[in-house]
C-alpha positions as CSV (number, residue, x, y, z in Angstrom):
1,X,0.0,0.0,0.0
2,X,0.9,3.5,-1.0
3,X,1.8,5.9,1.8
4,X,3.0,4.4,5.0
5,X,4.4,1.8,6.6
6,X,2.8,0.6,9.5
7,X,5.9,-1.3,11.1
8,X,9.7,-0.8,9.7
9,X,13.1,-0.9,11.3
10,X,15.7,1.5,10.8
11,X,19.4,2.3,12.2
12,X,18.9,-0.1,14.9
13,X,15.2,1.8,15.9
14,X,11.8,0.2,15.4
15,X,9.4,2.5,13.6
16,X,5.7,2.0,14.4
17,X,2.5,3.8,13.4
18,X,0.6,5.5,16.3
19,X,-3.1,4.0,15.3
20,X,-4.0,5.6,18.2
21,X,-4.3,8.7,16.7
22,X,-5.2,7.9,13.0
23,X,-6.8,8.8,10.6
24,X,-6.6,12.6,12.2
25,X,-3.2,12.1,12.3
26,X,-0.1,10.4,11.1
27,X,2.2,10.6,13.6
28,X,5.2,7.6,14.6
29,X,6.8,6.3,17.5
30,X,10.4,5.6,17.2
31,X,12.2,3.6,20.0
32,X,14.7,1.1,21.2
33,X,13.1,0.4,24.4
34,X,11.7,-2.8,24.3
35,X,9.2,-1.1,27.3
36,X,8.4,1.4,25.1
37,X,7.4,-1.4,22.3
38,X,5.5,-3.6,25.1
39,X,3.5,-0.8,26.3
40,X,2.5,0.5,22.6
41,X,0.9,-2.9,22.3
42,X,-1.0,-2.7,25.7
43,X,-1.8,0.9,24.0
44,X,-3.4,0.0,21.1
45,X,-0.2,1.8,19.4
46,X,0.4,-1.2,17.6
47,X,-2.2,-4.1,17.1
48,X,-3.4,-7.0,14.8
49,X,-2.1,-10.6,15.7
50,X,0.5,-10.4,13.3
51,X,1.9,-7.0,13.9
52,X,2.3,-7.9,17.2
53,X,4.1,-10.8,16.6
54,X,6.5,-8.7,14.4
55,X,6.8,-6.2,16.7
56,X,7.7,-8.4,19.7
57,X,10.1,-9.9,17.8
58,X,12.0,-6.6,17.4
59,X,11.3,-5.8,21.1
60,X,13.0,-9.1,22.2
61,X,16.3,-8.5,19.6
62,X,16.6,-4.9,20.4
63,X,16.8,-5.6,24.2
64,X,19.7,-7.7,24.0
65,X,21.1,-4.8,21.8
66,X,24.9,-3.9,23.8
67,X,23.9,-6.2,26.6
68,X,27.4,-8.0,27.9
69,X,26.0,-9.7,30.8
70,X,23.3,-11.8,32.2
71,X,21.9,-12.4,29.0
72,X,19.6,-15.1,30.2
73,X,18.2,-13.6,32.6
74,X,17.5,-10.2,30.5
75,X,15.9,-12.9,27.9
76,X,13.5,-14.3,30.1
77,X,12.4,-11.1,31.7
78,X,11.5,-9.4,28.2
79,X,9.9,-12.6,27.4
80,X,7.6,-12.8,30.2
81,X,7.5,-8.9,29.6
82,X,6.5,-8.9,26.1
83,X,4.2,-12.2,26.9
84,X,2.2,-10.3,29.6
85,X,0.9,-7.6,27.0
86,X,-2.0,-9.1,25.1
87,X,-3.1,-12.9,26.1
88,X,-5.4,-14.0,23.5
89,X,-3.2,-13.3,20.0
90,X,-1.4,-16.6,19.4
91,X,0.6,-14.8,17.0
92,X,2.3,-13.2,19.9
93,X,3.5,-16.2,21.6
94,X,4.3,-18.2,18.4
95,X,6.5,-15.2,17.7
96,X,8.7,-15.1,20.9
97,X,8.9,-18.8,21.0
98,X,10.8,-18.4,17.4
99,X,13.3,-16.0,18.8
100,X,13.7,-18.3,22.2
101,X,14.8,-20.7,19.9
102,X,16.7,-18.7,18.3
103,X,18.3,-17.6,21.7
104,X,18.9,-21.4,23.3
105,X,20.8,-21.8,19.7
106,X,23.7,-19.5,19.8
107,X,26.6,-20.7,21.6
108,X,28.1,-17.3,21.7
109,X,26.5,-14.0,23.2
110,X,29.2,-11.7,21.0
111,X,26.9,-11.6,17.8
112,X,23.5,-12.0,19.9
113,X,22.1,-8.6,18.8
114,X,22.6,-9.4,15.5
115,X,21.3,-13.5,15.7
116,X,18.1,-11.9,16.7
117,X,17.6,-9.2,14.6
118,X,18.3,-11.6,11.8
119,X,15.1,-13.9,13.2
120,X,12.9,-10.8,13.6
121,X,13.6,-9.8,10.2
122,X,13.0,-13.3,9.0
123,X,9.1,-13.1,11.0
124,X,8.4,-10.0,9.4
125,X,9.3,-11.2,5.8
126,X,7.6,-14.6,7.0
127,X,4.5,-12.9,7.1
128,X,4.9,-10.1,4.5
129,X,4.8,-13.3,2.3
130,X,2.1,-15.0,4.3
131,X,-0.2,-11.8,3.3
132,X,0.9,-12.2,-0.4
133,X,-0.4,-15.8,-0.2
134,X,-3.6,-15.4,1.5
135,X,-4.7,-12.3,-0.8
136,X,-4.2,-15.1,-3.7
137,X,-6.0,-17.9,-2.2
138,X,-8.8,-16.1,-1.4
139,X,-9.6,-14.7,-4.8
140,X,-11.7,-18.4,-5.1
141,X,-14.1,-17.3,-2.8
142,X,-15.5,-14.6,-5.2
143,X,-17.8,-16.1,-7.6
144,X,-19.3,-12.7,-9.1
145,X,-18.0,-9.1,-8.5
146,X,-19.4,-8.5,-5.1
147,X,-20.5,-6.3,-1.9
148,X,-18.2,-7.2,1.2
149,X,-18.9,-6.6,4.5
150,X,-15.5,-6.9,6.7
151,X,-15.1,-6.1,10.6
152,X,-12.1,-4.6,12.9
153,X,-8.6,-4.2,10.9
154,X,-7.3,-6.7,9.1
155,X,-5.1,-4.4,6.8
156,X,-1.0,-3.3,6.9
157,X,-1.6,-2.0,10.5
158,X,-2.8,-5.2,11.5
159,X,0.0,-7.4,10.1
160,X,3.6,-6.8,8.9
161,X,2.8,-7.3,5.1
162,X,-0.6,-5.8,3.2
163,X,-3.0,-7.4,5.1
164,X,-5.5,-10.8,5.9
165,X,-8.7,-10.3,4.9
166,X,-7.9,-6.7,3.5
167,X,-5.4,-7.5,1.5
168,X,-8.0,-10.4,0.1
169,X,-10.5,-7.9,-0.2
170,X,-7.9,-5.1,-2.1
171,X,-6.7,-7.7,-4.3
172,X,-9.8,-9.4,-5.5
173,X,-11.4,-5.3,-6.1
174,X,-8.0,-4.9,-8.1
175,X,-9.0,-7.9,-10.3
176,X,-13.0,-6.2,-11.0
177,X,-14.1,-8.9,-8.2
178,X,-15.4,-6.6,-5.2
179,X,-17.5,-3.5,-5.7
180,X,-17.8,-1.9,-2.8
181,X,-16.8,-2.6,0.9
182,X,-18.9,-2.0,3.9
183,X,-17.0,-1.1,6.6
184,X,-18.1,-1.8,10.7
185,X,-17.0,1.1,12.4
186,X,-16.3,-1.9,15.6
187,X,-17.1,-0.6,19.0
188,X,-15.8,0.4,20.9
189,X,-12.5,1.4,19.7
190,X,-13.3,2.2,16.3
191,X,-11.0,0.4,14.5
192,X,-13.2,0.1,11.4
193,X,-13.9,3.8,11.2
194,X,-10.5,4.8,12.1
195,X,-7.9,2.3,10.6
196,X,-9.6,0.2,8.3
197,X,-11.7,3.5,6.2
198,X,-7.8,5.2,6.7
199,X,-6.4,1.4,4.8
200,X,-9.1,1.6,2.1
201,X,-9.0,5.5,1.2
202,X,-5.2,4.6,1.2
203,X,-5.9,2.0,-1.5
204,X,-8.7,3.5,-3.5
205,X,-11.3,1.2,-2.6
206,X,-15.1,2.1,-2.5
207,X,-16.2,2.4,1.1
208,X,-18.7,3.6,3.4
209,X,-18.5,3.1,6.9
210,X,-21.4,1.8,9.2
211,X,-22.0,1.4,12.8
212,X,-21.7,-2.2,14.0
213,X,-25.7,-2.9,14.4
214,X,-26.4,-1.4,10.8
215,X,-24.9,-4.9,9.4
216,X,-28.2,-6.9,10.1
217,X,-30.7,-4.1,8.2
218,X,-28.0,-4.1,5.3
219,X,-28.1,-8.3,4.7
220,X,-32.0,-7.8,5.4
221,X,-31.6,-5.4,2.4
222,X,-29.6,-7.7,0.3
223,X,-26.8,-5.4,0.0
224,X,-24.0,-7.4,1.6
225,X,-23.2,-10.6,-0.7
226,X,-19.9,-12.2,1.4
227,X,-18.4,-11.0,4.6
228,X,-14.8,-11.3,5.2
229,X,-12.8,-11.3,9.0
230,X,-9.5,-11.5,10.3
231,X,-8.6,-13.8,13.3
232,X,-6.9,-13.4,16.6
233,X,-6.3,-17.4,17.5
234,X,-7.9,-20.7,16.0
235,X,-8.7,-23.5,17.5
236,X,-7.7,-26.7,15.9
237,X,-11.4,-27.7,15.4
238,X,-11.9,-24.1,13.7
239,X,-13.5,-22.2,16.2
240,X,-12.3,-18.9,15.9
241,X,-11.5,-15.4,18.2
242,X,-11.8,-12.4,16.7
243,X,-12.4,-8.6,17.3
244,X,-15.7,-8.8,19.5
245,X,-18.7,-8.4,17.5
246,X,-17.4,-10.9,14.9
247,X,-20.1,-13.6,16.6
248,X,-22.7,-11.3,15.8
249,X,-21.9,-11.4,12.4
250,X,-21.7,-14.9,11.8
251,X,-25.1,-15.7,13.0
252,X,-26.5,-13.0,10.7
253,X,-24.7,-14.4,8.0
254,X,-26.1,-17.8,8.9
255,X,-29.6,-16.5,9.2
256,X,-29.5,-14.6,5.4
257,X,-27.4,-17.6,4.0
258,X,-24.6,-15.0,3.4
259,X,-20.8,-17.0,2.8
260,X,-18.8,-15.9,6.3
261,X,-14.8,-16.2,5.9
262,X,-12.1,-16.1,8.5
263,X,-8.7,-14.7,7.0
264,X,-5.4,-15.5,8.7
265,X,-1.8,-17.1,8.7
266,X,-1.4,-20.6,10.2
267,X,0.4,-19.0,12.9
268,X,-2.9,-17.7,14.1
269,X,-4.0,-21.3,14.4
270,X,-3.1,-22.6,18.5
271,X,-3.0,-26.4,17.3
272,X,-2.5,-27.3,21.6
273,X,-6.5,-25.2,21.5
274,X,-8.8,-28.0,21.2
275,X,-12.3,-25.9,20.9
276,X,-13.0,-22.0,21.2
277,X,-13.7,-23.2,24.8
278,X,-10.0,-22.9,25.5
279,X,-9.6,-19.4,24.2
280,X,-8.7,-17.0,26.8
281,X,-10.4,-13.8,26.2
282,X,-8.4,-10.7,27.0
283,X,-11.1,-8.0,29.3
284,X,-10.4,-4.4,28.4
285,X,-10.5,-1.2,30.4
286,X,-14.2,-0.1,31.0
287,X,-12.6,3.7,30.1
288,X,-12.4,2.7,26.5
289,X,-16.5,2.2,26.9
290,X,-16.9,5.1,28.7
291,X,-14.7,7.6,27.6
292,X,-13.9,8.5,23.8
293,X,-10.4,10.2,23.3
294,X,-10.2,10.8,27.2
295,X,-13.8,12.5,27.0
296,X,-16.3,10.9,29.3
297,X,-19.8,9.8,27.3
298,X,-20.8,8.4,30.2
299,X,-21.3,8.4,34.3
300,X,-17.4,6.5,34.9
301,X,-18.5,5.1,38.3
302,X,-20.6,2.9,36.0
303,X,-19.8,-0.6,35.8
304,X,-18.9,-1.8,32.2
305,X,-18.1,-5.4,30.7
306,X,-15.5,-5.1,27.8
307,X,-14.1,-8.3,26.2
308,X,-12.2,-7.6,23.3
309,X,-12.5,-10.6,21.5
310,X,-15.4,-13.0,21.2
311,X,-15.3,-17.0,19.7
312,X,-17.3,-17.9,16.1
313,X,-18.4,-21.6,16.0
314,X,-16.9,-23.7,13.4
315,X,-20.0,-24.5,12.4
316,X,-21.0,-20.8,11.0
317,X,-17.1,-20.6,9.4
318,X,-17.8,-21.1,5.6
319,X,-14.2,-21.3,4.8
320,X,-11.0,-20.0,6.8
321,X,-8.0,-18.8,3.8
322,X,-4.5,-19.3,5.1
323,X,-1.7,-18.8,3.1
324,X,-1.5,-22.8,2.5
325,X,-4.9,-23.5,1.7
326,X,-8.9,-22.6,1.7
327,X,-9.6,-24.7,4.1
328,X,-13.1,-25.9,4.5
329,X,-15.6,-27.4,7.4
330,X,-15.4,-29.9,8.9
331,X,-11.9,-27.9,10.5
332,X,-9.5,-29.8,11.6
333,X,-5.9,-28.4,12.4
């Protein structure tokens, strides 16, 4: 995509976005503090399973960075550090389990740094390849050139490469196969309205955005003809987290017999998950409910429940495009 880059790594720095603070503005943190890179992901700063899998990668390589002692122990506290920030992204811990093993390999700590920083980069081209894949394997799904309804951010800011189920989206439009794109604005951060409408002006795709509870009344209308999500973990029977609200739309796909499609890498997929049952789901600060950009909407002595994720059935998964295969029910991983 033309414009940005969401994550990139420069003179021994890591460069992130701020998505935080897009689409108003476009604005970048740049840091070798691998705190600095664990908070931005608690923050929001940074997020999509795969961009925090990058990103944690870079935190754990840069930490080491003109370390000449305790090495181990500076390892394992990033690790824990960096594993602390967000629990339900596999991604995450399939990342810093590549660059343990990358750490228990090298027999000499004198070109560390460097051993790491190599792996990192290798994760981020990993998936920058992995995105390429998917966006081809999902072009099958398109039978006619069609409406699509997508949820959350699933684009460059969510991964280190062009996107999941964005970059299937932008790549079947750029071959006359998709239309137009409803966007879910996806309470109650806003990442539709703010990252994913930011991704698709970007790209020159046909938008609109809508608020989460317009997607019913637009597949009562007929307007919506496939809908297309990212993922946050799979089970290995196919059951599926994803940005909450992505429940909501499988059902209503299920009810209008409208295709639903789950978009990710098969590092998304936890194959030690057995069901969705398994999935811990990560419970947000009730300020991101009741305040928007620090302003209260509502009373903040209310109480508020705020999962960020919630789990899709296998059963109401039509197909679920990694960047091996479309695979399709029954799921097994």
């Amino acid at each position: 995509m033309k414009g940005f880059k969401s994550i990139d790594f420069k003179d021994d720095k890591l460069i992130l976005i701020d998505q935080t603070k897009l689409p108003l503005v476009e604005e970048y943190i740049e840091t070798d503090d691998y705190e600095r890179i664990a908070a931005a992901i608690e923050r929001l700063e940074v997020r999509g399973a795969p961009a925090i899998g990058v990103t944690a990668a870079y935190a754990l390589a840069l930490a080491l960075k003109n370390v000449d002692v305790d090495h181990q122990k500076i390892f394992e506290k990033v690790y824990l550090r960096l594993a602390s920030t967000r629990p339900t992204a596999v991604n995450l811990f399939w990342a810093l389990n590549k660059m343990k093993t990358t750490f228990q390999s090298v027999t000499s700590y004198k070109e560390l740094y460097k051993i790491l920083l190599r792996t990192a980069v290798e994760i981020h081209n990993d998936d920058i390849a992995k995105c390429n894949e998917m966006a081809e394997r999902g072009f099958s799904i398109f039978k006619k050139k069609s409406v699509v309804l997508t949820h959350c951010n699933t684009g460059q800011l969510a991964t280190g490469g062009g996107g999941t189920a964005f970059f299937v989206i932008q790549n079947a439009y750029e071959k006359g196969m998709v239309e137009f794109v409803f966007v879910d604005e996806t309470r109650p951060l806003l990442q539709g309205s703010r990252l994913t409408a930011f991704e698709f002006s970007k790209a020159g795709i046909p938008f609109v955005i809508n608020t989460d509870s317009t997607a019913a009344y637009l597949m009562q209308q007929n307007k919506i003809d496939l809908v297309i999500t990212g993922a946050d973990r799979i089970a290995s029977n196919g059951d599926t987290a994803n940005k909450i609200g992505t429940y909501n739309l499988a059902v209503l796909c299920k009810y209008h017999d409208i295709p639903f499609y789950i978009t990710a890498p098969t590092s998304t997929i936890d194959y030690k998950c057995r069901t969705g049952k398994d999935i811990k789901i990560e419970l947000r600060d009730k300020r991101e409910v009741t305040e928007l950009k620090g302003i209260p909407i509502t009373k903040n002595d209310y109480n508020v429940y705020s999962p960020a994720f919630d789990v899709t059935p296998n059963e109401l998964i039509s197909g679920i495009i990694t960047e091996k295969y479309l695979h399709r029910p029954p799921y097994k991983f």
